[in-house]
RODO-2510 file (C-alpha; in nm, 4 decimals, decimal comma):
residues 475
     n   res          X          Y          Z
     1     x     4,7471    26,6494    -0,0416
     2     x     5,0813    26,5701     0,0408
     3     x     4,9890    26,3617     0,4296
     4     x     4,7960    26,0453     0,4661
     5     x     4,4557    26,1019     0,5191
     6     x     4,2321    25,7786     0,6838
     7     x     3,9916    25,7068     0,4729
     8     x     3,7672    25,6594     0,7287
     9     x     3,7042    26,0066     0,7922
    10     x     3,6769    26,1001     0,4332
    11     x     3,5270    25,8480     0,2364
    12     x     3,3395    25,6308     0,4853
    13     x     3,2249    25,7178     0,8286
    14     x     2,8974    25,9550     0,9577
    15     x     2,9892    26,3366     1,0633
    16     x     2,7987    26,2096     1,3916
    17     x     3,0788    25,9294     1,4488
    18     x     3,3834    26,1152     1,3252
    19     x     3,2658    26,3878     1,6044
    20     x     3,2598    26,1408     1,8889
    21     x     3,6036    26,0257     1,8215
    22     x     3,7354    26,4191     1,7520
    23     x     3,9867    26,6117     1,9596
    24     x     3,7359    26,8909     2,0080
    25     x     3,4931    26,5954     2,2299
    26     x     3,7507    26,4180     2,3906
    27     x     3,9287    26,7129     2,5121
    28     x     3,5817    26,9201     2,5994
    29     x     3,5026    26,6192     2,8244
    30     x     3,8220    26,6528     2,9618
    31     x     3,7697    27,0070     3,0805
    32     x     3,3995    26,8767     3,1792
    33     x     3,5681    26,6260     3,3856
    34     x     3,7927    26,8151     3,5435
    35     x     3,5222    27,1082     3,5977
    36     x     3,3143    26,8262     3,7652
    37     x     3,5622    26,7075     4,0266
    38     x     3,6499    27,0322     4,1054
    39     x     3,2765    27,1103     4,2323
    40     x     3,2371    26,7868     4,4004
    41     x     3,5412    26,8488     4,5800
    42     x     3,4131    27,1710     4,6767
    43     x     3,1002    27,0031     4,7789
    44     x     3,3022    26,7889     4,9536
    45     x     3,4728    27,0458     5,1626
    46     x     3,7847    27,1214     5,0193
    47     x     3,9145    27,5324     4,9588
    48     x     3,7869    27,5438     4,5955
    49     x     3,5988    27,9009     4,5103
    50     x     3,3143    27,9569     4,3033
    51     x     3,5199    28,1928     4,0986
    52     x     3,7528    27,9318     4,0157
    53     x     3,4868    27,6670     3,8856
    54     x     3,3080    27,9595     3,6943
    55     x     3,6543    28,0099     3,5303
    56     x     3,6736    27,6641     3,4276
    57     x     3,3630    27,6743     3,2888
    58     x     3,3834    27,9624     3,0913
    59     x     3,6718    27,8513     2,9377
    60     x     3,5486    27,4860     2,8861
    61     x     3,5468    27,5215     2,5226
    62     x     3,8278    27,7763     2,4874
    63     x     4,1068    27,5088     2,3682
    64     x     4,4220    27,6331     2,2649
    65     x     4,5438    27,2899     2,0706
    66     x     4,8950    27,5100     1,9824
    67     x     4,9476    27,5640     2,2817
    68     x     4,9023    27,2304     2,3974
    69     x     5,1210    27,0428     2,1470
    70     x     5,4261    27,3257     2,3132
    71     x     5,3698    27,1469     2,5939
    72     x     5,2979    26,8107     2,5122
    73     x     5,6753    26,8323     2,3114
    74     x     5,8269    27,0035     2,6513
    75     x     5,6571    26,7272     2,9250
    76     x     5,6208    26,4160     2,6918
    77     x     5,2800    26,4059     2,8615
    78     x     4,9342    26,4902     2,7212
    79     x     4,7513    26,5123     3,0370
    80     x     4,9866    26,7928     3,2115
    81     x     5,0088    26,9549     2,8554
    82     x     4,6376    27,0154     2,8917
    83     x     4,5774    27,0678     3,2774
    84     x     4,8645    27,3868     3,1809
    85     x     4,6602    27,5072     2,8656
    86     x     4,3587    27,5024     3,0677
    87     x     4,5306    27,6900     3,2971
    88     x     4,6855    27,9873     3,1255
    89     x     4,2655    28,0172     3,0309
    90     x     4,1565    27,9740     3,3529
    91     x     4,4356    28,1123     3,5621
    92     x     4,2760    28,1868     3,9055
    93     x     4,2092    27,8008     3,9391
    94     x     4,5240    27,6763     3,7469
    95     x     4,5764    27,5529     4,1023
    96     x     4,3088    27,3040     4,1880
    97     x     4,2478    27,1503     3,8465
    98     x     4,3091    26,7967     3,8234
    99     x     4,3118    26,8278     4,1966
   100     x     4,4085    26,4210     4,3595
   101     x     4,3411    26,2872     3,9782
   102     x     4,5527    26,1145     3,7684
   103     x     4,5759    26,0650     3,4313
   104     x     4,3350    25,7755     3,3611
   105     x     4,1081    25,9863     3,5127
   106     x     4,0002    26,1811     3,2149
   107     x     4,1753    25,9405     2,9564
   108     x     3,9971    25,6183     3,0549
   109     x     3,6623    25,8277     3,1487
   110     x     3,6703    25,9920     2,8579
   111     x     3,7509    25,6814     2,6369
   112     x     3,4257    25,5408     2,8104
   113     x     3,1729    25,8066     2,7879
   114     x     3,3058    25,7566     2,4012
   115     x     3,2826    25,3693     2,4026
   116     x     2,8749    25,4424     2,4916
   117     x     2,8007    25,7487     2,2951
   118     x     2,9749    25,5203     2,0094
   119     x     2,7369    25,2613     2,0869
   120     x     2,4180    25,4631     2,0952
   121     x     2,5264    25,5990     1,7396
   122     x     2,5459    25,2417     1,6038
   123     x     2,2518    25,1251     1,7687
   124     x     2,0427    25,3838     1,6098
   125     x     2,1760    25,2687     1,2239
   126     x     2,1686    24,8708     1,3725
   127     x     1,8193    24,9343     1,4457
   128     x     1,7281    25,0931     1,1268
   129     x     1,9106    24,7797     0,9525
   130     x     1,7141    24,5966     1,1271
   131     x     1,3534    24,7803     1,0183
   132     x     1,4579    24,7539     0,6671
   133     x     1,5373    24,3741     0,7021
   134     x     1,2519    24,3087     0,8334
   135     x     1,0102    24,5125     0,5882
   136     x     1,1355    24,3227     0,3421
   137     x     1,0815    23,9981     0,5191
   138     x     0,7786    24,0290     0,5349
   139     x     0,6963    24,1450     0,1757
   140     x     0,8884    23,8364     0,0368
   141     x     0,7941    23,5855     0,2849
   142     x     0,5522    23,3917     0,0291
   143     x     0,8391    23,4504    -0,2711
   144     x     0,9658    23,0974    -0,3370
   145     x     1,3419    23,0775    -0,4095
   146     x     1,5987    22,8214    -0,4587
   147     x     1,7865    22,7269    -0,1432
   148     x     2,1544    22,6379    -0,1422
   149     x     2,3365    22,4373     0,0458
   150     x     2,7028    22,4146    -0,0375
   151     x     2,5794    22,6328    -0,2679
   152     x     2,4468    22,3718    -0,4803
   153     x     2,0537    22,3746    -0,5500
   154     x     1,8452    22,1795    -0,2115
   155     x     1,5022    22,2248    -0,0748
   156     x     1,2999    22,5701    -0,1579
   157     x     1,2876    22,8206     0,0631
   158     x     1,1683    23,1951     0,0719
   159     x     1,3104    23,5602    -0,0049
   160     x     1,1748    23,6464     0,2901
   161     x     1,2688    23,3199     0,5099
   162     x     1,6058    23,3567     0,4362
   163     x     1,6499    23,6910     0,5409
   164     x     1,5376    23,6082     0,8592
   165     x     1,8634    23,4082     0,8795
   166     x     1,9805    23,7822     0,8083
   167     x     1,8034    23,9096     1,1028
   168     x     1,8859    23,6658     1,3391
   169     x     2,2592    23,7331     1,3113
   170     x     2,1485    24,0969     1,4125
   171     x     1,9022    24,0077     1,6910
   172     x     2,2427    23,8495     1,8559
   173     x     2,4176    24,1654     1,8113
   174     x     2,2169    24,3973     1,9238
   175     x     2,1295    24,1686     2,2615
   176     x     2,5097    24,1768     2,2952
   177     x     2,4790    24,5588     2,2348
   178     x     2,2430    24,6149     2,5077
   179     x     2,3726    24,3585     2,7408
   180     x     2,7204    24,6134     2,6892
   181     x     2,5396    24,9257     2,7478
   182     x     2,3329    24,7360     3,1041
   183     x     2,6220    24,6458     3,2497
   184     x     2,9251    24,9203     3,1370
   185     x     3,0760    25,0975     3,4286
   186     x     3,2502    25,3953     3,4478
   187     x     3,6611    25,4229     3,5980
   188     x     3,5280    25,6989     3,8227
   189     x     3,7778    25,8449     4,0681
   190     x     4,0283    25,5822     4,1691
   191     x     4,3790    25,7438     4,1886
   192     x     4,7137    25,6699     4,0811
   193     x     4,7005    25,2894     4,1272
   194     x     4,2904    25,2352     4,2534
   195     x     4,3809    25,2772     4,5831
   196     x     4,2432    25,6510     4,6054
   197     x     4,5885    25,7167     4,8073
   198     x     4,5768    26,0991     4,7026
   199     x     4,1885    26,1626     4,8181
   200     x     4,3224    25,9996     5,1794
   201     x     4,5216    26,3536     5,2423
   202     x     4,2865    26,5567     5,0773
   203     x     3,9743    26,4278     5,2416
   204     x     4,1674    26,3574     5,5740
   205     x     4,1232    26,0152     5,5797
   206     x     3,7686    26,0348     5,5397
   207     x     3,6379    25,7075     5,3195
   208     x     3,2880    25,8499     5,2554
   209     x     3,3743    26,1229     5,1160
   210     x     3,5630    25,9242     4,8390
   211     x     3,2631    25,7406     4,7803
   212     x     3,0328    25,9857     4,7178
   213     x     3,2796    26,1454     4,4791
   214     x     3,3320    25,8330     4,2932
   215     x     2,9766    25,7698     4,2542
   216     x     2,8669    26,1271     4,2113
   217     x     3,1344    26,2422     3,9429
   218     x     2,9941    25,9261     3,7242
   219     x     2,6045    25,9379     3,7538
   220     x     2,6592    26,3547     3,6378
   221     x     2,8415    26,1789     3,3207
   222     x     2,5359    25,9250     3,3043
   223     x     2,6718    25,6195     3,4386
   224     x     2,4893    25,4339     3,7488
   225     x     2,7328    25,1682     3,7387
   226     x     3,1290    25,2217     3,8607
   227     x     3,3932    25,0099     3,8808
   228     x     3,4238    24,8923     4,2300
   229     x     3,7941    24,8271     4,1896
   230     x     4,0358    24,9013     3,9576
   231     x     4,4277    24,9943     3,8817
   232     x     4,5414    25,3053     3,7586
   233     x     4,3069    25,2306     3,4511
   234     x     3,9882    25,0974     3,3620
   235     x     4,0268    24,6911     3,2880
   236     x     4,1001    24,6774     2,9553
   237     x     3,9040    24,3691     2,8849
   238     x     3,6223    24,6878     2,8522
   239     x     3,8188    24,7652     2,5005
   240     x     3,8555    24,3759     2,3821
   241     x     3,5023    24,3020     2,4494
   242     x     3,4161    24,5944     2,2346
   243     x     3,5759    24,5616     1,9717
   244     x     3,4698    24,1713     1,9757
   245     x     3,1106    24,3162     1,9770
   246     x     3,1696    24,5344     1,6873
   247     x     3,3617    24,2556     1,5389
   248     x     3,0543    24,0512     1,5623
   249     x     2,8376    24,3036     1,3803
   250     x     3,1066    24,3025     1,1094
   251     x     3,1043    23,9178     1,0681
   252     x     2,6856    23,9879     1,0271
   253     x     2,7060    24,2292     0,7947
   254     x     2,9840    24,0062     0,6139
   255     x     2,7422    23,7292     0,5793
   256     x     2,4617    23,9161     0,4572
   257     x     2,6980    24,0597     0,1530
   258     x     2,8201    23,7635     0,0507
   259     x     2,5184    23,6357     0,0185
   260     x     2,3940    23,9364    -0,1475
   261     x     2,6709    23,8761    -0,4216
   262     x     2,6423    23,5600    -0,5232
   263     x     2,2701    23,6200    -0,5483
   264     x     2,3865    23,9401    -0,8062
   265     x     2,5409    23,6963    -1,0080
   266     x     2,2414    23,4812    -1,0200
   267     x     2,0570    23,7753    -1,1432
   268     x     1,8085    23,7011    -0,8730
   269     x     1,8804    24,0297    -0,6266
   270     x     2,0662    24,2844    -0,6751
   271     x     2,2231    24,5994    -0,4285
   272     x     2,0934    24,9310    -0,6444
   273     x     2,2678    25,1028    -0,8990
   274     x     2,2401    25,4779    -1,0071
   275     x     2,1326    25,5671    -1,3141
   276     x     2,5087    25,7281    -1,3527
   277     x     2,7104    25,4820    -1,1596
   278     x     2,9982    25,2981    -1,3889
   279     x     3,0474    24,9232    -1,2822
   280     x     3,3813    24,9222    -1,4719
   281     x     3,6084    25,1045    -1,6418
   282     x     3,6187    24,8979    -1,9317
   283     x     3,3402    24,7014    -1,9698
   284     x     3,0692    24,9248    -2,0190
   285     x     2,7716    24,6575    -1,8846
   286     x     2,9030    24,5467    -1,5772
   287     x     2,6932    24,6059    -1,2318
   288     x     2,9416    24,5589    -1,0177
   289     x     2,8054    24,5093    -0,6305
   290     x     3,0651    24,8230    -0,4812
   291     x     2,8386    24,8839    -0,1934
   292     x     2,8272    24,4800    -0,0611
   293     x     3,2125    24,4788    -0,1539
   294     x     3,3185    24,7946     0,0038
   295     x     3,0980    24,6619     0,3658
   296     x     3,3093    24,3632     0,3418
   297     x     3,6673    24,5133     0,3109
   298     x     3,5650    24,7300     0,6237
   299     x     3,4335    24,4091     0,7641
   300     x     3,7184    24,2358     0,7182
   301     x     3,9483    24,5225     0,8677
   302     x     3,7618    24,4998     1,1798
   303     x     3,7805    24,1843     1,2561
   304     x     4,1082    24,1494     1,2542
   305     x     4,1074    24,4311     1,5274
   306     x     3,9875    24,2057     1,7885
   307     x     4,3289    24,0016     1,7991
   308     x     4,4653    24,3454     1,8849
   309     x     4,2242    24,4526     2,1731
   310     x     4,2968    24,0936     2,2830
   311     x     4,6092    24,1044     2,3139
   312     x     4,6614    24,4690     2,5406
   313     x     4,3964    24,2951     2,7639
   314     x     4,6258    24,0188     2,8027
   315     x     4,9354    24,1606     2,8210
   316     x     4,8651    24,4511     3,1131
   317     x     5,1070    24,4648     3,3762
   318     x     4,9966    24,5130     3,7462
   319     x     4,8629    24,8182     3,7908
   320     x     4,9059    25,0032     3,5073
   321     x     5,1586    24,9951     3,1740
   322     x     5,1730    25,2222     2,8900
   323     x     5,1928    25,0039     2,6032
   324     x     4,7933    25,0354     2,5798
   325     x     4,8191    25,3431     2,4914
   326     x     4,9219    25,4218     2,1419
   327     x     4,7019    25,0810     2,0437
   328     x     4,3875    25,1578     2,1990
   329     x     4,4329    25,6099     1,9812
   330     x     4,3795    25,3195     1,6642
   331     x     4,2034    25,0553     1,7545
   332     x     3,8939    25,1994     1,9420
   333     x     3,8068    25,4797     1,7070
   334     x     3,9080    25,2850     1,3951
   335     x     3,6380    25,0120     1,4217
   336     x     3,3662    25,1931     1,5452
   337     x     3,4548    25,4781     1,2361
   338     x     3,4381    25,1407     1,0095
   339     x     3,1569    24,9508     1,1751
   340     x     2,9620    25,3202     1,0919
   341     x     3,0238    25,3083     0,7674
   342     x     2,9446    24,9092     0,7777
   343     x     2,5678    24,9722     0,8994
   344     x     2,5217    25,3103     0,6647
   345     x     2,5829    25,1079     0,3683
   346     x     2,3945    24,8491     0,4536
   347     x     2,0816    25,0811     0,5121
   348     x     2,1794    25,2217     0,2214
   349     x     2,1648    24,8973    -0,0110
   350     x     1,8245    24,7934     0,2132
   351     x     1,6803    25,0996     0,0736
   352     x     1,7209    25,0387    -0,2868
   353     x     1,7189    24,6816    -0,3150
   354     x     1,6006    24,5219    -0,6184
   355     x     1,4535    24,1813    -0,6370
   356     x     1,3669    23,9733    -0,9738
   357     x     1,0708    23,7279    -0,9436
   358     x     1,1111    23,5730    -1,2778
   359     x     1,4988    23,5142    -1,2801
   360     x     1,3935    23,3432    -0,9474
   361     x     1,1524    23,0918    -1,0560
   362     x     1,3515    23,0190    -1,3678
   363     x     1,6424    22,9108    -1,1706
   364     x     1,3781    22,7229    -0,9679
   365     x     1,1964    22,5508    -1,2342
   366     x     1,5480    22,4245    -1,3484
   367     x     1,5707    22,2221    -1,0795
   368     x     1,2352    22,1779    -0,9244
   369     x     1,1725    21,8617    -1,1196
   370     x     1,4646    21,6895    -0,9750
   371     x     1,3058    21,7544    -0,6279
   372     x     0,9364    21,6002    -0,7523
   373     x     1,0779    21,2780    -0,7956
   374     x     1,0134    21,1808    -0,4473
   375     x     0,6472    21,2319    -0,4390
   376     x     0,6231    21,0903    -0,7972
   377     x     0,7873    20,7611    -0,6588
   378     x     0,5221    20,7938    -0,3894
   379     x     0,2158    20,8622    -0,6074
   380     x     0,2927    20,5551    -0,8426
   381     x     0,3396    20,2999    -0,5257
   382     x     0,0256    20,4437    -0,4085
   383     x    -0,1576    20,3340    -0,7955
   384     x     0,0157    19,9827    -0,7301
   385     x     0,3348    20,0247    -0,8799
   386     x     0,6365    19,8610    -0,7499
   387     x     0,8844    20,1004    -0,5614
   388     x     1,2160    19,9689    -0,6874
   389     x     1,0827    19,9591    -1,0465
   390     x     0,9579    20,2741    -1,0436
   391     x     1,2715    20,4145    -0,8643
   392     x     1,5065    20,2990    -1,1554
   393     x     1,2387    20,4453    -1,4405
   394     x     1,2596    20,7876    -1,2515
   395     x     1,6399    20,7505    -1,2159
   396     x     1,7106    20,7216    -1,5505
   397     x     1,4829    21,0158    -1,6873
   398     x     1,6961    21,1832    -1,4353
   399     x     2,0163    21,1160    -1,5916
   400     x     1,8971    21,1848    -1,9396
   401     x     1,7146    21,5361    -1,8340
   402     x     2,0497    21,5923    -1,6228
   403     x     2,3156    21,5214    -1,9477
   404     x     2,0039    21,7228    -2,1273
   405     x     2,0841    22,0176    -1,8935
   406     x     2,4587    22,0248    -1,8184
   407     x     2,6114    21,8578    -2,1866
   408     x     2,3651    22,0303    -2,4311
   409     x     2,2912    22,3290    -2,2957
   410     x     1,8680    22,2580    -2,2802
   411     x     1,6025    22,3282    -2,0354
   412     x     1,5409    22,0334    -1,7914
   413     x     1,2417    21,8380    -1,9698
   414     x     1,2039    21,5894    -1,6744
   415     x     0,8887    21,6641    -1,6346
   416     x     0,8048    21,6006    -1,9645
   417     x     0,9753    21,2504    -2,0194
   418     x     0,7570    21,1537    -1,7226
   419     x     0,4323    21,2648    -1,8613
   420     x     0,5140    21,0769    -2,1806
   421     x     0,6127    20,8175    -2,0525
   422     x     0,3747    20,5462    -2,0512
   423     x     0,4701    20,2772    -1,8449
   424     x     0,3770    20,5218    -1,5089
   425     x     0,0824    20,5242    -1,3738
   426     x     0,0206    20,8334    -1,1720
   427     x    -0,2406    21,1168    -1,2691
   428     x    -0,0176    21,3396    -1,4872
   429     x    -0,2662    21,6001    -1,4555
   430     x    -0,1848    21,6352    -1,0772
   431     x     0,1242    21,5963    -1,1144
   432     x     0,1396    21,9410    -1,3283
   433     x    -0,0593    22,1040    -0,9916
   434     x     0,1627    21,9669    -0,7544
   435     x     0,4350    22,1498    -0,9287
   436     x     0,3686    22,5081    -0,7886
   437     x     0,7151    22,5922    -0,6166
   438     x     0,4743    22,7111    -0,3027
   439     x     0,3719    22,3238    -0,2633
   440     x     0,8088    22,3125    -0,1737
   441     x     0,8517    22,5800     0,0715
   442     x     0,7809    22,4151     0,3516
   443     x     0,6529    22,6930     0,6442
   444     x     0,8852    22,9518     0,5674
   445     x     0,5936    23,2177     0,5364
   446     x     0,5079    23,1347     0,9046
   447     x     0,8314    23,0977     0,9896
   448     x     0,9216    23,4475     0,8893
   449     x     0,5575    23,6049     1,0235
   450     x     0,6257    23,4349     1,3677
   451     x     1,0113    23,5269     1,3493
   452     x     0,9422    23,8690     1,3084
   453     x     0,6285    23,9061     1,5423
   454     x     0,7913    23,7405     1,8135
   455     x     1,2125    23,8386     1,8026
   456     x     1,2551    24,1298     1,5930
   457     x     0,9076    24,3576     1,5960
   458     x     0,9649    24,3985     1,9847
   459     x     1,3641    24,5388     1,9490
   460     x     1,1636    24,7899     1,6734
   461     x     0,9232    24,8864     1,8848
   462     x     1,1337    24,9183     2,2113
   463     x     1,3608    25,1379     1,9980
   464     x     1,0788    25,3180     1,7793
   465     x     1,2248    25,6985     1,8200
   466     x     1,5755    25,5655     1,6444
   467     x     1,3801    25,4732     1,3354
   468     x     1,4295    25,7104     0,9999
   469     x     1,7961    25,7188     0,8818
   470     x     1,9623    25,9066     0,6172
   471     x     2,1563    25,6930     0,4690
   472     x     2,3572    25,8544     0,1347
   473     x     2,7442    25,7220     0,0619
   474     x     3,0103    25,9925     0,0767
   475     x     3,1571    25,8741    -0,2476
***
């Protein structure tokens, strides 16, 4: 209790995530890397035994992390600290590991087979956001509702309509997701500054062989695609185009929880709330929205990530600089730990949400008259009234039901003045019909039906074996 612990990995983020981003993976897929070239290259020709490689494997797992720190304090250099624990483990091929590699080799592979297996986690809970978005789309899709804009009161629209605007947010993300995942490409084997200078000697000049390395090594760690150039390291736009995607998500999820608190304080949704969960210390009644809160701090953190990944892109020197290094151990693990805890709160809140029909059409029917003017003006014209008189009748029952509203405190009676007011024409028993809020909405039903059938039902279905998510907050 007395060292900073990140509360990432203890209040926020999955076991799944926090695993992907451990020592134990990244320095397994080390050893899996360097167990890997070693059989290629012995494919390949060179004087590498089947003893050694069953060694290395044996010991794959067999980390000594003590050990390695000794001699990460003696070199100053984590890769060589490793390739010597490795090979007090695996002495008989101490000799060939990390045979022609350099360092990027399993650092930038390694940060790339986590970069996708990071992605794959998120897509599953993005997905399952998704599901839950749209189930409840669909259920309120004939729900009238106030819209804002501004937030002040304008046109009705749907429960369900609006969070489409929700969804669509996400259908961008996870296109951008995909799109990341089509086209990522493995560092592969390059050398010390991507001119494969060290595989020249050991291959004897012989080009092919470097090829089928390269492209070997990375389909066996499940990439088809390489990069067909490179420096000593991977380009780091790769990291800033990352973290812009998961920045992206965050900005979604941002939007959808401030929404989701300002509708709270309406009374008209609200994110759920256990039967023993305190919404303040001291006063007793409050519901305070934590979950929607805490997704927007993490939000907020990641964003402001990006500028970071930005600028190490930028700033690369040549062939390779160091200054990347210390950045990207923070960065990279940091907002995909966050953006994990983003998406499991927000399936969490989906699957407890609580909606209030009748706080909803009382905030509509206190301004719904106000929006009937228009096709009262129209209905009296239409019995042979004159527009402007009409127009200046209507505006001043406005005014009154308006001061009646905001200076005393009363329910709008618009409405009302205009039924008794006897001067107007129209049929006042319409009138009362055409009052439904559903007459307002526009075709936000089909909107949302047609929405979901045609851009988000597909991404479920294409992704059907991610769907079912536990989705409980650590604390």
């Amino acid at each position: 209790m007395n060292s900073y612990k990140n509360p990432l990995e203890e209040r926020y983020s999955s076991e799944e995530m926090l695993f992907n981003f451990s020592h134990n993976n990244k320095f397994q897929n080390w050893r899996k890397l360097w167990i890997a070239l070693a059989e290629i290259e012995k494919d390949l020709g060179l004087e590498i035994t089947d003893e050694q490689i069953a060694e290395l494997k044996a010991n794959a797992e067999n980390i000594d992390y003590d050990k390695a720190a000794e001699y990460e304090k003696k070199f100053r250099h984590d890769v060589m600290a490793h390739v010597h624990a490795y090979g007090d483990v695996a002495p008989s091929a101490k000799g060939i590991i990390h045979l022609g590699a350099t360092s990027a080799f399993v650092g930038d592979n390694t940060d790339l087979i986590q970069i996708r297996d990071g992605l794959l986690i998120l897509k599953k809970k993005l997905v399952n956001v998704m599901k839950n978005l749209s189930d409840f789309a669909i259920q309120y899709k004939d729900l009238p509702t106030l819209g804002f804009t501004h937030f002040q009161p304008a046109q009705l629209t749907t429960v369900g309509k609006r969070a489409t605007l929700w969804l669509q947010s996400l259908v961008l993300d996870i296109e951008e997701l995909d799109f990341f995942l089509e086209t990522l490409r493995f560092r592969g084997v390059k050398g010390t500054t991507g001119t494969a200078a060290s595989f020249l000697e050991l291959f004897n000049g012989d080009y092919s062989k470097v090829k089928h390395l390269d492209k070997e090594l990375s389909k066996r760690f499940g990439f088809e695609k390489v990069f067909g150039v490179s420096g000593q390291t991977y380009d780091r736009k790769i990291d800033a185009k990352v973290v812009a995607l998961l920045g992206n998500i965050a900005q979604s999820a941002h939007k959808f929880t401030n929404d989701l608190r300002l509708l709270q304080n309406l009374k008209e949704i609200e994110e759920p709330f256990e039967k023993n969960q305190i919404g303040s210390s001291a006063m007793a009644y409050k519901r305070n929205p934590m979950r929607s809160e805490r997704i927007g701090a993490l939000a907020k953190y990641v964003m402001s990530l990006t500028t970071s990944s930005a600028m190490v892109a930028s700033t690369q020197w040549f062939e390779r600089t160091l200054d990347d290094s210390a950045n990207k151990r923070l960065t990279i693990p940091q907002a995909f730990l966050a953006v994990d805890a983003i998406l499991l709160i927000w399936n969490n809140i989906m699957n407890g949400i609580v909606v209030y029909p009748n706080r909803i059409n009382k905030h509509i029917m206190d301004e719904l008259p106000f929006m009937a003017t228009e096709y009262i003006i129209m209905e009296e014209v239409k019995a042979g009234g004159d527009r402007q008189e009409i127009h200046e009748v209507i505006r001043v029952h406005s005014m009154e039901a308006s001061k009646q509203v905001k200076v005393e405190g009363k329910e709008n009676d618009l409405i009302e003045r205009i039924l008794n007011d006897d001067s107007l024409k129209l049929d006042k028993s319409k009138l009362k019909e055409v009052l439904d809020p559903k007459n307002f909405i526009g075709f936000a039903p089909i909107q949302t039906e047609e929405f979901i059938a045609n851009e988000v039902q597909p991404i479920i279905d294409q992704n059907k074996d991610l769907i079912g998510l536990e989705a409980d907050l650590k604390v």
